[in-house]
C-alpha positions as CSV (number, residue, x, y, z in Angstrom):
1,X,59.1,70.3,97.5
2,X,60.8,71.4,101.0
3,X,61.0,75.0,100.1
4,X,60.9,77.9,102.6
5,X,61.4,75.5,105.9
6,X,63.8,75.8,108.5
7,X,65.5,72.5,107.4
8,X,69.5,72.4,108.3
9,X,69.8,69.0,106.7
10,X,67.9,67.0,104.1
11,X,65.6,64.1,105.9
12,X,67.5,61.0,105.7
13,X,64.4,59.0,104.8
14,X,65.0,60.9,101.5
15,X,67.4,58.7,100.3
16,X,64.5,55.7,99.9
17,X,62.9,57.9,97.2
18,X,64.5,56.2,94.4
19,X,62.4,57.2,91.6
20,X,62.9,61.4,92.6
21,X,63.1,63.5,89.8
22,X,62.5,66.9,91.2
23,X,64.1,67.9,94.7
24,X,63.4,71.6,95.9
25,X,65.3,72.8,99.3
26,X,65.0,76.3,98.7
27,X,65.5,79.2,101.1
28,X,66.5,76.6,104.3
29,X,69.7,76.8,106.1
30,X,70.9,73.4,104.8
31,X,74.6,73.1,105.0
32,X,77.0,70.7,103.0
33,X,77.3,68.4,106.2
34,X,73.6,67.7,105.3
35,X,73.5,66.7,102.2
36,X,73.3,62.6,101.8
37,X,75.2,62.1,99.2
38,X,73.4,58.9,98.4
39,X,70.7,61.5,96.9
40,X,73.5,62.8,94.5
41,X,72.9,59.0,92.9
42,X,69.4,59.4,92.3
43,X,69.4,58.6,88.4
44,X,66.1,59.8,87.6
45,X,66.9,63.4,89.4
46,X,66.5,66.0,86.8
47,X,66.2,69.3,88.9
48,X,68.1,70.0,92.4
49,X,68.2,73.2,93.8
50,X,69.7,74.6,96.9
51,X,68.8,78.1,96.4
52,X,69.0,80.7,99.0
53,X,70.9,78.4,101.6
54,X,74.1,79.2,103.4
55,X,76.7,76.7,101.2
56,X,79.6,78.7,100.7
57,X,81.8,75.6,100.0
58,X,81.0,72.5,98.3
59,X,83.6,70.1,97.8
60,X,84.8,68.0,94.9
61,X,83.1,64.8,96.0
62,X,79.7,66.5,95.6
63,X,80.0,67.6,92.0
64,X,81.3,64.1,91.1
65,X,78.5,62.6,91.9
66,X,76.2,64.4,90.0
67,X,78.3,63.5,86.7
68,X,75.4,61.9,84.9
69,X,73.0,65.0,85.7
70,X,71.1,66.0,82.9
71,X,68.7,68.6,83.6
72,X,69.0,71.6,86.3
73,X,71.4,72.3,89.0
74,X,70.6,76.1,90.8
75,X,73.5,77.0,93.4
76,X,72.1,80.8,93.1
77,X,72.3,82.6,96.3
78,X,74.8,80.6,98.5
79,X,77.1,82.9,99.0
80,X,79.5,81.8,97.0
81,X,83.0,83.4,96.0
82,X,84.9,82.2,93.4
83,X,87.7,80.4,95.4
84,X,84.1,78.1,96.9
85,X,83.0,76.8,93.6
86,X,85.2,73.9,92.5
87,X,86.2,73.2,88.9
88,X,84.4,70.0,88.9
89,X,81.0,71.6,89.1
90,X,82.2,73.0,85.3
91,X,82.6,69.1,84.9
92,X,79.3,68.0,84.1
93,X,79.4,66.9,80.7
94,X,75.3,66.6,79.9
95,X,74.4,69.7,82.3
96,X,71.8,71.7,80.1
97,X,71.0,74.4,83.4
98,X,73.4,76.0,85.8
99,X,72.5,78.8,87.9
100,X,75.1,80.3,89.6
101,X,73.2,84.0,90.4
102,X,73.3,86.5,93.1
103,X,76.9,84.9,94.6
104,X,80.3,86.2,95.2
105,X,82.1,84.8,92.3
106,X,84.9,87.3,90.4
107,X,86.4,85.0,87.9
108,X,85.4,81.6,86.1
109,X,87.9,78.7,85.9
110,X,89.4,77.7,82.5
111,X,87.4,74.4,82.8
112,X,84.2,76.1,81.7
113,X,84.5,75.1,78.5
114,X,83.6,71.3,79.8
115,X,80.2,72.4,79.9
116,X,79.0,70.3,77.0
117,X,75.8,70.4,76.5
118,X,74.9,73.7,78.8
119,X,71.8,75.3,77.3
120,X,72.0,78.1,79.9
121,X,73.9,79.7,82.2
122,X,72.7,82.4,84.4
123,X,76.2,84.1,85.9
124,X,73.5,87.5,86.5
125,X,74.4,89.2,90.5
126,X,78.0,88.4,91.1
127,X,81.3,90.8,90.8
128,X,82.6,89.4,87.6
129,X,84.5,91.8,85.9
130,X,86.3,89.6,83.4
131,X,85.6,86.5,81.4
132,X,87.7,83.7,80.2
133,X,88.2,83.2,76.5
134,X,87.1,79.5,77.2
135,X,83.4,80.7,77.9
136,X,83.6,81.4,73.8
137,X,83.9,77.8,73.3
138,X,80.4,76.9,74.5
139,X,79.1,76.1,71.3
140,X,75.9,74.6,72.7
141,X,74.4,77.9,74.8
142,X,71.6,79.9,73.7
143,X,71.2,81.7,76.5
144,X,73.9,83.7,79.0
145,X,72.7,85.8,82.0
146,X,75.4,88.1,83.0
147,X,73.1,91.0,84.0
148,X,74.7,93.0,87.2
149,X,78.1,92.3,86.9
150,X,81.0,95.2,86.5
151,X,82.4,93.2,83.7
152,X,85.2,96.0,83.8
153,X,87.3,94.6,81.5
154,X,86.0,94.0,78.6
155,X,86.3,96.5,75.9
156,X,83.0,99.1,76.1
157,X,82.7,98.7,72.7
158,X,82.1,94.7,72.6
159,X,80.0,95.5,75.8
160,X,77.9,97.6,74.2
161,X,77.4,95.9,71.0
162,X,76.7,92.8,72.7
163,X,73.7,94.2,75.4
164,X,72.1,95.8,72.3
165,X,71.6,92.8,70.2
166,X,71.6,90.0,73.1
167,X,73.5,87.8,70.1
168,X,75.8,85.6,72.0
169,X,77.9,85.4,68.9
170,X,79.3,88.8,69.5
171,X,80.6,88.1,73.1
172,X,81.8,84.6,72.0
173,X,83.8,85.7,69.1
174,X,85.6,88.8,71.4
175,X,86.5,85.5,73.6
176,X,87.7,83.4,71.2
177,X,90.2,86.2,70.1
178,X,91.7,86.9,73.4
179,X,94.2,84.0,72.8
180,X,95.2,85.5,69.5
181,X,95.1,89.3,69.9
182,X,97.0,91.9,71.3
183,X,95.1,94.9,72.6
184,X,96.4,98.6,73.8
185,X,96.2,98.9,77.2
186,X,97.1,102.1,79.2
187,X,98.6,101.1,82.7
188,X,101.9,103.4,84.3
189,X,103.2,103.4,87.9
190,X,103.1,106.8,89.9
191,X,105.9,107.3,92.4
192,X,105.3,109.9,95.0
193,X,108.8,109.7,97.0
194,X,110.4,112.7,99.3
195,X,111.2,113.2,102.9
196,X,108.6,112.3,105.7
197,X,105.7,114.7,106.4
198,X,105.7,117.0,103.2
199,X,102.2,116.0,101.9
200,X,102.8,112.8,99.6
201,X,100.2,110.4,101.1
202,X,97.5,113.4,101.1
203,X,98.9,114.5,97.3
204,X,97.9,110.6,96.4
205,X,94.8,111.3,98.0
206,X,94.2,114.6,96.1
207,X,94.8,113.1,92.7
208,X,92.3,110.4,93.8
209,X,90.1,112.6,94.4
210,X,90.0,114.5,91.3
211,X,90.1,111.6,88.8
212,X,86.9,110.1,90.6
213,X,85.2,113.3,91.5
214,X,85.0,111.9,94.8
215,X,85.8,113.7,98.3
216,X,87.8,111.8,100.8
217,X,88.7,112.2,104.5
218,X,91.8,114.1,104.8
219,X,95.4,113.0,106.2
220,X,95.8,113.1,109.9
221,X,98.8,115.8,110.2
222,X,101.7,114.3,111.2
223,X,101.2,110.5,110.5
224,X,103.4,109.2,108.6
225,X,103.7,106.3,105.9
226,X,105.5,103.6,106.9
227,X,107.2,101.6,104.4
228,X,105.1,101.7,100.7
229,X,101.4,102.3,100.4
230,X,99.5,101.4,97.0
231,X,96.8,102.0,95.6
232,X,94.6,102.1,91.9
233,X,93.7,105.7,90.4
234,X,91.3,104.8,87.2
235,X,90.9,107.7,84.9
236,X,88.4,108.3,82.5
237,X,89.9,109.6,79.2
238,X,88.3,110.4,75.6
239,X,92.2,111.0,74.6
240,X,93.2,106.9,74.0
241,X,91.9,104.6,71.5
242,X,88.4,103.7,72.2
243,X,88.3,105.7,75.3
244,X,90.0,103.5,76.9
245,X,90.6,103.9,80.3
246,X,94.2,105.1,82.2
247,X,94.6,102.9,85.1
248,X,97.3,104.5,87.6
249,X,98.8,102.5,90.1
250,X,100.0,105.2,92.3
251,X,103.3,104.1,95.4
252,X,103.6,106.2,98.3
253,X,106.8,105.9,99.8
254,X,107.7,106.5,103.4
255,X,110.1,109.5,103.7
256,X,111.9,107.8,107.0
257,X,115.0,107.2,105.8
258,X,115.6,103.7,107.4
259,X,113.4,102.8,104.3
260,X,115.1,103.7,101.7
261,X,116.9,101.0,100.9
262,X,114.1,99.0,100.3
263,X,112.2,101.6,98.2
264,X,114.5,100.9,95.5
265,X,113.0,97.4,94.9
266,X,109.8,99.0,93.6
267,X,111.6,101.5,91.0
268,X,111.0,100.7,87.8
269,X,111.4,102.8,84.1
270,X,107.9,102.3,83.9
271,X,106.3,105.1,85.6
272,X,106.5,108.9,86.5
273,X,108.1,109.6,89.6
274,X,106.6,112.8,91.9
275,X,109.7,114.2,94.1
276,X,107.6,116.0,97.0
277,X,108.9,118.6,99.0
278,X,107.5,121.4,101.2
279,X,108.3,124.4,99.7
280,X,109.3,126.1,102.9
281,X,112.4,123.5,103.0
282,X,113.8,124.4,99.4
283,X,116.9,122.9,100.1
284,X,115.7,119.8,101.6
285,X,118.6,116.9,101.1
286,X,116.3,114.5,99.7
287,X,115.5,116.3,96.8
288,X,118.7,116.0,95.4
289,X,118.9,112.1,97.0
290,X,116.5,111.3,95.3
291,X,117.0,112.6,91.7
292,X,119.8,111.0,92.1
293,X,118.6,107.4,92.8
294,X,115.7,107.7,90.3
295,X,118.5,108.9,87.7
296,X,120.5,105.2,88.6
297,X,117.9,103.0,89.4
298,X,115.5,104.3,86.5
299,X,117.1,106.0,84.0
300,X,114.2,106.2,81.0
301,X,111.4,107.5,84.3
302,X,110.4,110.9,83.9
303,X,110.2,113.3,87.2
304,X,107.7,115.8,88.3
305,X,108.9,118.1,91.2
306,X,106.1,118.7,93.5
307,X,106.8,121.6,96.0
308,X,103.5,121.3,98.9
309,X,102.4,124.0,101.0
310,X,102.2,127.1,99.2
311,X,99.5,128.0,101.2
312,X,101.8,129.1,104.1
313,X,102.2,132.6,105.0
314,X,106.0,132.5,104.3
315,X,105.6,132.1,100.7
316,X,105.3,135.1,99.5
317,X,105.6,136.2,95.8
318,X,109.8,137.1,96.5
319,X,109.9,134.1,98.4
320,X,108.3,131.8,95.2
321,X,110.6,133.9,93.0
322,X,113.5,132.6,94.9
323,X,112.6,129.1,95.2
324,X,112.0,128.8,91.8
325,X,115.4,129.9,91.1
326,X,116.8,128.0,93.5
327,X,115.0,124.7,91.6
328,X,116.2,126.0,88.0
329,X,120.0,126.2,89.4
330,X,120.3,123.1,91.3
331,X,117.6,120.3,89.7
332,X,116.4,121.7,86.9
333,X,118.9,122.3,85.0
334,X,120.8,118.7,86.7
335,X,118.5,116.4,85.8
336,X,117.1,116.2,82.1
337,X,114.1,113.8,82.8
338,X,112.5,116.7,84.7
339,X,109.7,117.5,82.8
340,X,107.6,120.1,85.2
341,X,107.9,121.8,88.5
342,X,104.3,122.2,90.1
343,X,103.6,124.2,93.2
344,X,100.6,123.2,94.8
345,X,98.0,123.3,97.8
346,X,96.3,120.2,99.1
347,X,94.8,122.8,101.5
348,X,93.5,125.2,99.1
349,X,93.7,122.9,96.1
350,X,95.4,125.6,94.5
351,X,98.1,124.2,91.7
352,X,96.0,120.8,91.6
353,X,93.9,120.6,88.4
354,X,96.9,121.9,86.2
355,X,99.1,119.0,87.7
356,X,96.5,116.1,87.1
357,X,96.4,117.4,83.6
358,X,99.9,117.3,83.6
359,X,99.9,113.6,84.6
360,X,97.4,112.8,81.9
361,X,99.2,114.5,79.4
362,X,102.8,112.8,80.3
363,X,101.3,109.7,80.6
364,X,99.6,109.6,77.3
365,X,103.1,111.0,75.8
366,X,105.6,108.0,76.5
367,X,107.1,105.7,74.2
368,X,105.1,102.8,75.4
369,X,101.8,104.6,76.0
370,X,99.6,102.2,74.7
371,X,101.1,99.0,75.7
372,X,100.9,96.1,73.0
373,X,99.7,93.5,75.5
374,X,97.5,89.6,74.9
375,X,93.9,90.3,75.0
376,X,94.4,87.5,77.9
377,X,96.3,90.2,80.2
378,X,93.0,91.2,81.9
379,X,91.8,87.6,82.5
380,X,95.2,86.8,84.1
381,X,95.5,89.6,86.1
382,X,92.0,88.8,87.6
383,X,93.4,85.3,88.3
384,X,96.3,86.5,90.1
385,X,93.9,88.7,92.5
386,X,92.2,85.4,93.5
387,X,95.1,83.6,93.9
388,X,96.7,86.4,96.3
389,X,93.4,86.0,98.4
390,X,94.3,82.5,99.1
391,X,98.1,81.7,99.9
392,X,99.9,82.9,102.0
393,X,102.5,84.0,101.8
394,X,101.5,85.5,97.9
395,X,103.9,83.4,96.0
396,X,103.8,81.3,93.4
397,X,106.6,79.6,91.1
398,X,107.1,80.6,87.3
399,X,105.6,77.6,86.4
400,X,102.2,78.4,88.1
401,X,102.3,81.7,86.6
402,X,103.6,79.8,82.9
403,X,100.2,77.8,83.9
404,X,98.0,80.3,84.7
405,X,98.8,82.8,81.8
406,X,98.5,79.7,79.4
407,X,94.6,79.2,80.8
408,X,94.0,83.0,80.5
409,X,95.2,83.0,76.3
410,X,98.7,83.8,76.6
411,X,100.2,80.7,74.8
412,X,103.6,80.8,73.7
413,X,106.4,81.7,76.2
414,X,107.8,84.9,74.9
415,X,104.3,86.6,75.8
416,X,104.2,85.2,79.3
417,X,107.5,86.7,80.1
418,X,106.7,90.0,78.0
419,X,102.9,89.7,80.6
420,X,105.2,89.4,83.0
421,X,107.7,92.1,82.8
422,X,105.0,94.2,82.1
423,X,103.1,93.2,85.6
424,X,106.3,93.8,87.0
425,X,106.8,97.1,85.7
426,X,103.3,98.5,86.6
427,X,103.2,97.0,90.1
428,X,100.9,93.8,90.0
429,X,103.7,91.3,91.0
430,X,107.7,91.6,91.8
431,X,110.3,88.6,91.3
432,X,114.0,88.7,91.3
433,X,116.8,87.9,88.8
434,X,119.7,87.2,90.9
435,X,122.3,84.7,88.8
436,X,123.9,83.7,92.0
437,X,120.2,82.4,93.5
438,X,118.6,80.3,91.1
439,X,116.1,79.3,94.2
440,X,114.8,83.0,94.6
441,X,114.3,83.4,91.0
442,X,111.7,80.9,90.7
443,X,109.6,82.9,92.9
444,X,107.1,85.4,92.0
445,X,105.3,87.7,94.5
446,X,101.5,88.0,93.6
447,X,100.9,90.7,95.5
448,X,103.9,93.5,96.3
449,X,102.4,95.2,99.3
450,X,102.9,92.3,100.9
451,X,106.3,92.5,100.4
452,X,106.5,95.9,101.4
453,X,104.8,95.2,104.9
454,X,107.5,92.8,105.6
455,X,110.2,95.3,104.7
456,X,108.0,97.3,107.2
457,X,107.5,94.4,109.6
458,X,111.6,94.1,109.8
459,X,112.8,97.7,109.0
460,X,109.8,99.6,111.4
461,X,108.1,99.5,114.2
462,X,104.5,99.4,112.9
463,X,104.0,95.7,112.4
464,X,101.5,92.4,112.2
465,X,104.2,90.0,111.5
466,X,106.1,90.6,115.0
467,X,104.7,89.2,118.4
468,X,106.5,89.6,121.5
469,X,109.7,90.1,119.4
470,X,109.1,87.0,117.3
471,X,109.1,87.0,114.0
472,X,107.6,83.5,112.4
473,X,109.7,81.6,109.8
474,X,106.7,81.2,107.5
């Protein structure tokens, strides 16, 4: 027992003690460096902990040597994400206690189900919000700690069902469905598009605000977006099935016109699209530009014209009267997939609550509103966050993404490419289907803002990529 010591490395003389069963090193500040790995060959070791020390990363080689363990292995509090715990510590065939508690860890790898003979697993203190359906196959566990996790994603229902009667069964057989199942799911792109400096970016912000009851720092006047800004809205509704939540992911896009060739990559049918004007600037070109361009490029979207800054003095009631007339005449009555014209104050907030109703309502109204999706969606899409933490660039080939849906449930190939013209449609990825560049279509981008910074990086002047006028191949 070396517990609560100031020990950086294990004593070497350690590794004489053949006949150890029970090794403690809690709360030290042993690293991986000091861990002989001739103790990992102990055969009578039953109980190793390294609680409470800094080991963020443990390598393969470790884990394999512990293959014959059969008792208790405790890696809680090692600050730990889920990218630092390798697959082969799911590897232990006669494990019977893992404790992976009060880490970092989001997601659990496929290979979880290798756990043979795990009695208990204690998962309680991390930022899981989504579980594998491999975890249901643990036929062996009697007990599952998954206290203090977000576990966002699973349905509230299962959730709740499961915390009151703490009968494994319940969360195992939800699992064991998610490779068979499709589910509703309530996901739509926002599009806030318009010339520069007419409120979009604090509009997002606005909406944000209401849908989380939260209060945020205001826009700096005159600072505008460069390039495409995104960000999640999560709404909470009692108007979908099982009161489900409406996830949002809302696309400011810069108004500087040098980027609007690039916008159009993000427009999809898949989303409502916010034209933004300043209602002092009725006749502002882009308005029409931009019907236009949504009308070519995304035919089935629907549009909300958004008119900011009724607040100022100019707008009186004959001056509203006009511009309202002036709308009616030369959008309105244009463009057919205008549903609403909304005249609003981020200032005053005046116009606001009547247009995030509006979005709720439209939302909830379209032809694909739910979504059929595989139960696995929400396991995958937690998958592809990790893996956009780690490469860089965020791309992987349609194989990996074949791979990786295949280890989240989604079996058969016509659901990975519906999953993924779904992610592609509500802004979690972006890949190409050029027929004269088979290369580029094998690529999928994992994560689409950073493709928009390097439209940024080349188009703009705001930029990380470029130093000293060099811009680097990779």
């Amino acid at each position: 027992d070396l517990r609560f010591n100031e020990l950086t490395s294990i004593p070497p003389e350690i590794v004489q003690c053949h006949n150890l069963e029970l090794l403690f090193l809690q709360k030290n500040k042993i690293t991986e460096e000091g861990i002989p790995l001739e103790v990992l060959n102990f055969t009578k070791l039953k109980q190793f902990s390294l609680f409470g020390n800094e080991i963020p990363r443990m390598t393969r080689l470790v884990y394999s040597r512990c293959e014959f363990w059969s008792s208790r292995l405790d890696f809680s509090n090692c600050s730990m994400s889920s990218s630092d715990v390798p697959s082969a510590l799911f590897r232990l065939p006669f494990l019977t206690e893992l404790s992976l508690s009060h880490n970092r860890i989001t997601i659990l790898p496929p290979c979880i189900s290798e756990l043979k003979s795990i009695l208990t697993l204690d998962l309680s203190h991390n930022h899981i919000n989504v579980l594998p359906w491999q975890l249901g196959n643990l036929t062996t566990i009697t007990k599952l700690s998954l206290s203090s996790n977000p576990l966002s994603k699973l349905p509230s229902n299962i959730l709740k069902s499961w915390k009151s009667s703490q009968k494994i069964h319940v969360l195992f057989d939800y699992l064991k469905s998610l490779k068979e199942n499709l589910d509703d799911c309530y996901r739509m792109k926002l599009m806030f598009v318009g010339s520069e400096n007419v409120g979009k970016t604090t509009l997002v912000n606005t909406i944000h605000e209401i849908a989380t009851k939260t209060t945020q720092k205001m826009s700096t006047p005159g600072l505008s977006t460069h390039g495409v800004e995104q960000r999640e809205i999560v709404v909470k509704s009692n108007l979908t099935n099982n009161n489900a939540d409406i996830c949002f992911t809302a696309l400011d896009l810069a108004g500087q016109s040098v980027y609007y060739s690039t916008h159009q990559f993000f427009l999809t049918n898949r989303a409502i699209f916010f034209v933004v004007f300043n209602i002092v600037d009725v006749k502002d070109r882009s308005i029409d530009y931009w019907l236009k361009v949504i009308q070519s490029k995304s035919s089935e979207a629907t549009i909300i014209l958004v008119a900011t800054h009724i607040d100022d003095p100019s707008c009186t009631k004959e001056y509203t009267d006009y511009a309202t007339r002036y709308i009616e005449t030369n959008y309105t009555s244009k463009y057919s997939a205008i549903v609403e014209l909304f005249m609003v104050s981020c200032k005053t907030k005046r116009g606001l609550d009547d247009l995030y109703k509006c979005i709720i309502k439209t939302s909830l109204s379209q032809p694909f509103m739910p979504e059929k999706v595989p139960r696995g969606v929400g396991v995958l899409e937690e998958r592809i966050n990790e893996e956009k933490l780690k490469r860089q660039p965020p791309i992987i080939s349609w194989d990996d993404f074949k791979l990786m849906s295949q280890e989240s449930g989604i079996l058969t190939d016509e659901l990975v490419y519906k999953t993924a013209n779904f992610f592609k449609q509500i802004g979690i990825i972006a890949y190409f289907s050029d027929p004269n560049n088979p290369l580029i279509n094998d690529l999928i981008i994992i994560d689409p803002q950073w493709l928009a910074n390097v439209f940024r990086s080349v188009i703009g002047t705001q930029t990380n990529f470029i130093k000293n006028g060099f811009l680097k191949s990779s």
